[in-house]
N, C-alpha and C positions, 0 to 999 in steps of 0.2 A: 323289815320296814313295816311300820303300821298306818293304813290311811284311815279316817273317820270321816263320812259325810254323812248327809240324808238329801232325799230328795222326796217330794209331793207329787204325791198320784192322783188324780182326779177322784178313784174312791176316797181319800185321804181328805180332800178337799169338800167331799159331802157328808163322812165321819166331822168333818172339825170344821164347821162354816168361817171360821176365825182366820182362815187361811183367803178367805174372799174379802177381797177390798171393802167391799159395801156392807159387812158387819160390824158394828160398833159396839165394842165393851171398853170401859174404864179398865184396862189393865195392871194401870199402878193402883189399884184397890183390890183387886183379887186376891182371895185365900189362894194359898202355896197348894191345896190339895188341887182347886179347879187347875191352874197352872199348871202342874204336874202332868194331871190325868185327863183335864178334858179336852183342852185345848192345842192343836196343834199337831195334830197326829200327823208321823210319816214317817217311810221306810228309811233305815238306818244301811246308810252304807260302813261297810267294818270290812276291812281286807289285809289279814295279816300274810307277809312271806310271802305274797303273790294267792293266797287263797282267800277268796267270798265267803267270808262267813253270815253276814248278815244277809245278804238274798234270800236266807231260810228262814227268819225269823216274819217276816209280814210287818205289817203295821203297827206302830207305838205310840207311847204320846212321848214326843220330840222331849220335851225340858226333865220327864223323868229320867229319862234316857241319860242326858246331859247330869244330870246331877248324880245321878249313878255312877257314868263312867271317870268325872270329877273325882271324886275321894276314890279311885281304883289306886293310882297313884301313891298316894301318901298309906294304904293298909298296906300293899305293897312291904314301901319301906320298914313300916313299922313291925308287920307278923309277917313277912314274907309269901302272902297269898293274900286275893282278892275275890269274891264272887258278886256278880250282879243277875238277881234273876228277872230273866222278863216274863210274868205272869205271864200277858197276854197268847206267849207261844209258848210255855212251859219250857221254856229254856234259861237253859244257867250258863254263863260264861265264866272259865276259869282262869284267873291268874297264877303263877307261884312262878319267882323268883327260884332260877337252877344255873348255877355258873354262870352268873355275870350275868343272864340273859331273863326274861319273863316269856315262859310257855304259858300261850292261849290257847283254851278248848271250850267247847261248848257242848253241850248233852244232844245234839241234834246231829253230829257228826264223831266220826274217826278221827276227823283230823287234830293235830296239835302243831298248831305253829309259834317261832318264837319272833321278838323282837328285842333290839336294848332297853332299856330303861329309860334311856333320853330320847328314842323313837316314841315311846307312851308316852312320854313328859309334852312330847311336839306335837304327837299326833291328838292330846287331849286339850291338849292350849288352839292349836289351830281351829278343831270342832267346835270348842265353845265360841270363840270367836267370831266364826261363823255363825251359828246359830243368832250372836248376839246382833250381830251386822243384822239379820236379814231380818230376826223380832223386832228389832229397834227401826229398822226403816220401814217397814208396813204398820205396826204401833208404838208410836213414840213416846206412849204414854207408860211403855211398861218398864222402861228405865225407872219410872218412879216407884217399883212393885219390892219392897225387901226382900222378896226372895229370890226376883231377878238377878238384886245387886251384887249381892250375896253370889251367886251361882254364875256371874261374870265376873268377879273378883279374881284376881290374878291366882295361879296357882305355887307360884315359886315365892 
């Protein structure tokens, strides 16, 4: 089984003021990089097989995060491995497809856990979802953003 969350830490919240009610940016106008990378940093909950893996990585910016782990899925299917690196902690997370199943690892640890392929599929629709809920209800403006759309776009 694979879960995906994040949650906001109060450093998190003073890295990325955007996450406080009382700052105001036009988000449906924002370049896809500030979106990406400036705005919205927070720690990424990841626990596959019963193991933490994201506890080790620290603080991200949340939508790069998301659009990363978005297309893990479909390279998956297509080359039967996936990598997402997060500069920020010098860590790479690895996918590859082995009997039926997707072994995760990351360069921060030993460990390799597996999940199904419709566990990734659930557990990456669920995260966006999320993410989309909680962006879309503090700025409602960023539904209007094409890279938002785009990056909430269904993935099946």
């Amino acid at each position: 089984m694979l879960v995906i969350g994040f949650v906001v830490l109060p450093l998190d919240r003073a890295v990325s003021p955007l996450w406080q009610a009382d700052r105001q940016v036009d988000l449906g106008v924002v370049s896809e990089m500030d979106l990406r990378y400036e705005y919205f940093w927070s720690r990424i909950e990841f626990t596959v097989d019963g193991v933490d893996l994201g506890s080790r990585w620290g603080g991200m910016p949340l939508l790069d995060f998301a659009a990363s782990i978005k297309r893990v899925p479909d390279s998956i299917s297509r080359n039967g491995r996936a990598e997402i690196d997060l500069t920020e902690s010098s860590t790479i997370i690895s996918f590859v497809r082995h009997s039926g199943l997707v072994r995760v690892s990351d360069t921060v640890s030993q460990d390799v856990c597996c999940c199904s392929m419709s566990d990734l599929l659930d557990a990456v629709s669920a995260f966006i979802d999320k993410v989309a809920t909680t962006l879309v209800g503090a700025h409602p403006d960023i539904k209007n953003n094409e890279f938002f759309k785009e990056l909430v776009s269904s993935l099946r």
